[in-house]
MIFITI-707005 format. One record per residue (C-alpha): x, y, z. Coordinates in steps of 0.02 Angstrom, whole numbers, plus 50000, padded with zeros to 5 digits. Layout:
BEGIN
XYZ;...
***
This chain:
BEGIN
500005000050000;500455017949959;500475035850058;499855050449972;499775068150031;498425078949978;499035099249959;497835111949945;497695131450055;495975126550061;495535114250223;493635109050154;494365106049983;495875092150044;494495086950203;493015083050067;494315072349956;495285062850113;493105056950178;492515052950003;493735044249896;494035024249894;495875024749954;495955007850018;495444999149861;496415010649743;498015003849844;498225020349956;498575014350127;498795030250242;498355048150182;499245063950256;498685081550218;499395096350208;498565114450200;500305126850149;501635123150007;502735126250167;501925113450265;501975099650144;503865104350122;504155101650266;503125084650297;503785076650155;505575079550222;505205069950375;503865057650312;504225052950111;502545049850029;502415039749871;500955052249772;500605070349786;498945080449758;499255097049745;498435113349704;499335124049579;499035141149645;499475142149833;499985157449941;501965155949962;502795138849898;501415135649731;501065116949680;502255116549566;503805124049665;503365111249788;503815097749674;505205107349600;505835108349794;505485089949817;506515080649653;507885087949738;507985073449858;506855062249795;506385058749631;505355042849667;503535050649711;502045051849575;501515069749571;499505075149517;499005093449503;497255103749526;497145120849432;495555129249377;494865136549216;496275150449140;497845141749208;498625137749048;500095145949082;500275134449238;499695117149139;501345122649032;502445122749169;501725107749241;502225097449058;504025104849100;504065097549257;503515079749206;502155082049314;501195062849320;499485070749310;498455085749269;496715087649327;495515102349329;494205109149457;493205103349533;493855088249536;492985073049460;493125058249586;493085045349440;494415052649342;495455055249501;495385035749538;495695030949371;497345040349362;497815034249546;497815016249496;498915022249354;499995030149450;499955014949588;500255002749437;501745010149391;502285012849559;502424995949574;503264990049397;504655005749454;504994997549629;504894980849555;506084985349420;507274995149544;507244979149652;507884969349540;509394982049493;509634980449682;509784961549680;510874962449513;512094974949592;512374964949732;512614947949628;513744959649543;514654962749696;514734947349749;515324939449614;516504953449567;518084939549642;517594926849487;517674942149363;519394950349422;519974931349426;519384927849224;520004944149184;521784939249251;521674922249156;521434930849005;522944941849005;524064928749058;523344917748913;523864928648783;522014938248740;522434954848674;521444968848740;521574987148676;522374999348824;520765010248843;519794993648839;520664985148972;520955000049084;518965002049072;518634984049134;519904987149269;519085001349325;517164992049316;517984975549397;518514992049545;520394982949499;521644997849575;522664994149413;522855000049256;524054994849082;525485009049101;525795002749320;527424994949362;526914977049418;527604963349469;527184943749472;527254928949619;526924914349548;526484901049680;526524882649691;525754871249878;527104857649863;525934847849992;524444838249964;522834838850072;523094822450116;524794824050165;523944838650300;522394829650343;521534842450287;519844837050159;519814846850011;521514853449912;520174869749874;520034874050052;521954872950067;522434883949895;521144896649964;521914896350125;523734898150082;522964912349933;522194921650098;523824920250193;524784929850037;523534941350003;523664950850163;525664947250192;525844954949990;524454968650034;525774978650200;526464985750033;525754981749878;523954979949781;523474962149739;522804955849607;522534934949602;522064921949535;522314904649504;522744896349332;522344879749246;523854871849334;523354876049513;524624889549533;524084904149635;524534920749535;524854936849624;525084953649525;525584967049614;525804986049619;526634997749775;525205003249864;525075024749850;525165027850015;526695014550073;528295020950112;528995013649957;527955024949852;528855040949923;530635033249873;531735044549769;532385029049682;531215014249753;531844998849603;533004991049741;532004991849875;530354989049795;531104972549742;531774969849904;530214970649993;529494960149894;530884946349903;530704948750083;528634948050095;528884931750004;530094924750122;528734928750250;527354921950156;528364905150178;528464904950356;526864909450374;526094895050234;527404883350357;526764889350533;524924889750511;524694877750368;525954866650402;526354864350209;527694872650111;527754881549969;528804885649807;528884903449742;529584912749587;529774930549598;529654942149458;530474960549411;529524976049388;529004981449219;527324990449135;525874979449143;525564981948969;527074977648913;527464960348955;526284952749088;526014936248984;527794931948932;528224936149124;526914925249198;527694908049051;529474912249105;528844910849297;527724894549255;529324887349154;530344889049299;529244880849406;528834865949276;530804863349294;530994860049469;529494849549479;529774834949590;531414840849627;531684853049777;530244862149882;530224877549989;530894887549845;531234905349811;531834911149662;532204926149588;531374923349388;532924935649307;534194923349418;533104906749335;533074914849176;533874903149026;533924908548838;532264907348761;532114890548668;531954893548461;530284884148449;529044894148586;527894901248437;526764911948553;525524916448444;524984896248412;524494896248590;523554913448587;521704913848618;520714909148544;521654892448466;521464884548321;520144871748425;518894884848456;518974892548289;518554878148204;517214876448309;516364891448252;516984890048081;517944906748095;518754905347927;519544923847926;520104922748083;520884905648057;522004912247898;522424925748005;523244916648151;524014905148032;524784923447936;525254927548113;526154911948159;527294911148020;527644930248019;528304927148216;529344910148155;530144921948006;530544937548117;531204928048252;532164917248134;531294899648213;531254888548056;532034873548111;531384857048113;530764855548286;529914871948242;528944864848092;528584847048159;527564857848295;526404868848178;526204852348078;525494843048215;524424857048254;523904859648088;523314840448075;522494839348276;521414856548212;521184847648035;520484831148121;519604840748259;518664849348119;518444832248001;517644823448154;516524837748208;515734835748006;515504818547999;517124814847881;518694804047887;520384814647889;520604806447706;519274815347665;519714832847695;521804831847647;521634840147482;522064822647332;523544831047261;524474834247409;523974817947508;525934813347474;526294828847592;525154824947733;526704816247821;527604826547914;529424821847842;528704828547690;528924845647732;530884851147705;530574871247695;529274878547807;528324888647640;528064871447583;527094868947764;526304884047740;525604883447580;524774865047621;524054874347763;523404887947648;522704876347515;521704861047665;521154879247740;520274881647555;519734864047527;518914865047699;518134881847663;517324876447496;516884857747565;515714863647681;514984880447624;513584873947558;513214860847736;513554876447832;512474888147738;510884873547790;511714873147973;511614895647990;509844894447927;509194878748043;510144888948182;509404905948132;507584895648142;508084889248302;508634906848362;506624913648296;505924899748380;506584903348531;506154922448547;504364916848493;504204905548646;505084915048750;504414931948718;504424939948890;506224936448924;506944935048746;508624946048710;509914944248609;511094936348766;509854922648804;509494918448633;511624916648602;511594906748770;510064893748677;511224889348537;512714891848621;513624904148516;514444922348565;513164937448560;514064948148434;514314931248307;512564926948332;511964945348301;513094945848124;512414931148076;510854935048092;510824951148003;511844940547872;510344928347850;508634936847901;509054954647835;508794961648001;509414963248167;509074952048333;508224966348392;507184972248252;506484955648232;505944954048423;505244970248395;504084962648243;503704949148338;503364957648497;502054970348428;501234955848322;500924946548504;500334961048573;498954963948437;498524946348469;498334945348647;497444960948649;496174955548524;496074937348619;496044943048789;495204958148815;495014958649001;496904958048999;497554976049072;498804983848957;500244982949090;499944964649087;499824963648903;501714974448918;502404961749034;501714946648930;502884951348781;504424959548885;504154976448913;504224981349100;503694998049071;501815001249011;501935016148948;503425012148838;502424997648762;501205011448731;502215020448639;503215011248526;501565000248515;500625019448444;502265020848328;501945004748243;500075001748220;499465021748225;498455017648376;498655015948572;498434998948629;496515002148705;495965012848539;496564996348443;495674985048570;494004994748542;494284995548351;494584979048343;493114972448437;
***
């Protein structure tokens, strides 16, 4: 139930309307009344009300100065003014103000009601609607941990983010980082298992030792973690503003020290109250941007080294540091591999991160054999992943001519390796253009079947999430296919619903008719519903009947 507040200088006036109306059943609970724009200042200050009657013309504060004064601190009321015959001028400033309502006096009781239970009625879609933007901020929040975390993964996997992009999801994720900080890496490894400590889940003991270095690393520095596909625990961290280290003239040595020495602590710590040890490589300082993945696969390299060998390390990555081996070809492990391409036949994007992965092997002069025997057996897992996936043999797919050179001691020069590449790429491209053309249309029916039976909830995210593709694909495909956009089409289909329903049902109200198709707000269905058809939804329920 609702308050309202009823504002006029004269007392009969607001007493005659408080004794006669309906309130209860128009979903007023408690009315207050107020006989001054002063007084109803001042009550609404102390006691928010939800609708507001006013007079226009009022000795001192007028009607509509009142609700000037009020949207200055609360812009959630309904507002409903009274003016005589002559007012115009007023009625003008009241369409300035957004006022909700506009009636003239005296006032007729039926008209009054019927715009309360508007004004109730959308009352309650506004707090329903700014519930659930409470509930989805705090999901947000809480799940803010998870994003920061995928976030991390992503730059340490190789995905390449523009600056502006990146520093903009930092910001959203509330990450105290951005591309141009000096950061550095810890790279973490629990050389005990959960057995070993009696303790039941190898979770429980990661999180634990990650809690333990988060507020050891956080004396000086931000922290950023999260922990990778190998169950390493990755720290990334920045000197805090306000540390002493900050205020250093020259701060390289001893930011690096500290560090070193937080470390160290971290490992008593981990040893003391976890009774486990740990193993930790220790990074230098660069930009962020400039070097955070290459950084993190030295560190994990390291690591991988000494596996099974000592524990309780610390080590210093530029002391660990060996010559880079000829045959790391970082941009064949870049996401998105070859694997997920082919899974959403991304042809141009597949030639591309083949022309990117032999530019890297000629500028940094890797050609050797080792070199080429890896891209080969790429090349083939990708070609068989992709055979498989289509119903065909590999046979199939390897183009006749060069069947001879689908061994890998074929390949003497790595041109020769690329241009096989370059012509199975083509012969996979034309093979299944026509089979993939059937497979975008069935999936483009699939995609209108779903918005048709899902019409209240349909958008173009949970429409992607039905056939499991990304939103931005899905919505190029579909303007590639149906001529149109996702949205554009819901919009067709939504309005011809609505004409149905309101023919079919006509004891349906038109907020209900709204919600039925999606649209939480009524009087936006009215109006795009009056753009498309040349009628309001009622005038096109009473035509059509």
């Amino acid at each position: 139930m609702y308050e309202l507040l009823i504002v006029d200088d004269h007392a009969h006036l607001v007493d005659s309307l408080e004794r006669t109306m309906p309130w209860e059943a128009l979903g007023i609970g408690k009315v207050h009344k107020a006989f001054s724009g002063e007084e109803a200042l001042e009550h609404c200050k102390s006691y928010p009300v939800d609708i507001i009657i006013t007079d226009i013309r009022m000795p001192g504060i007028s009607g509509l100065e009142l609700i000037e004064h009020i949207k200055k601190y609360d812009k959630h009321f309904k507002s409903i003014l009274l003016s005589g015959y002559g007012e115009w001028d007023y009625a003008q400033e009241a369409i300035r103000q957004q006022v909700d309502g506009y009636l003239l006096k005296p006032v007729d009781q039926r008209e009054l009601a019927d715009m309360l239970r508007q004004l109730t009625e959308a009352l309650h879609l506004e707090w329903d609607e700014r519930g659930k933007q409470v509930k989805a901020m705090s999901m947000l929040s809480e799940h803010m941990p998870l994003f920061r975390e995928k976030l991390l993964m992503d730059l340490l996997q190789g995905r390449k983010l523009a600056p502006k992009l990146l520093e903009e999801k930092m910001a959203y994720y509330r990450l105290p980082f951005c591309p141009s900080d000096e950061t550095a890496i810890c790279l973490l490894r629990i050389e005990s298992s959960a057995e070993e400590l009696n303790w039941k889940d190898q979770s429980l003991l990661s999180s634990a030792v990650a809690n333990i270095a988060e507020e050891t690393f956080s004396e000086l520095f931000h922290v950023w973690h999260g922990r990778e596909a190998y169950e390493h625990e990755v720290f990334v961290l920045k000197v805090r503003e306000e540390s002493w280290l900050a205020r250093e003239k020259e701060p390289e040595l001893n930011r690096q020290r500290s560090l070193e020495h937080l470390a160290a602590r971290l490992q008593q710590h981990v040893r003391h109250f976890l009774k486990s040890s740990i193993s930790i490589v220790v990074s230098h300082w660069q930009v962020m941007a400039h070097g955070l993945r290459e950084t993190y696969q030295d560190a994990l390299a390291i690591l991988t080294r000494h596996l099974g060998g000592e524990t309780d390390l610390l080590i210093r990555l530029q002391d660990a540091l060996v010559p880079e081996k000829p045959y790391r070809v970082h941009s064949l492990y870049e996401s998105p591999t070859l694997i997920q391409l082919f899974e959403i036949y991304q042809w141009e994007a597949i030639s591309a991160k083949w022309d990117a992965i032999f530019l890297e092997v000629t500028n940094k002069r890797m050609d050797s054999r080792e070199t080429l025997l890896e891209l080969y057996y790429h090349a083939m897992g990708a070609f068989s992943f992709f055979a498989h996936k289509n119903g065909l043999s590999l046979l199939e797919i390897i183009p006749p001519e060069l069947e001879k050179a689908s061994e890998a001691n074929r390949f003497r020069h790595m041109y020769q390796l690329q241009d096989w590449i370059v012509l199975t790429l083509e012969r996979l491209r034309e093979m299944t253009k026509s089979e993939w053309n059937n497979e975008q249309v069935a999936l483009i029916r699939k995609v209108q079947q779903f918005i048709t039976a899902h019409l209240a909830d349909a958008t173009l995210q949970t429409a992607a999430d039905h056939v499991g593709l990304h939103p931005a694909y899905l919505s190029a495909l579909f303007k590639s296919k149906a001529s149109e956009n996702i949205s554009e089409y819901l919009y067709k289909v939504r309005m011809q619903r609505a004409r149905e329903i309101l023919i079919e049902q006509p004891e349906l109200k038109v907020s209900d008719v709204a919600t039925a198709i999606g649209y939480h707000k009524p009087q936006y269905f009215i109006k795009l519903f009056k753009e498309h058809c040349g009628l309001t939804p009622q005038d096109f329920r009473h035509q059509s009947s």
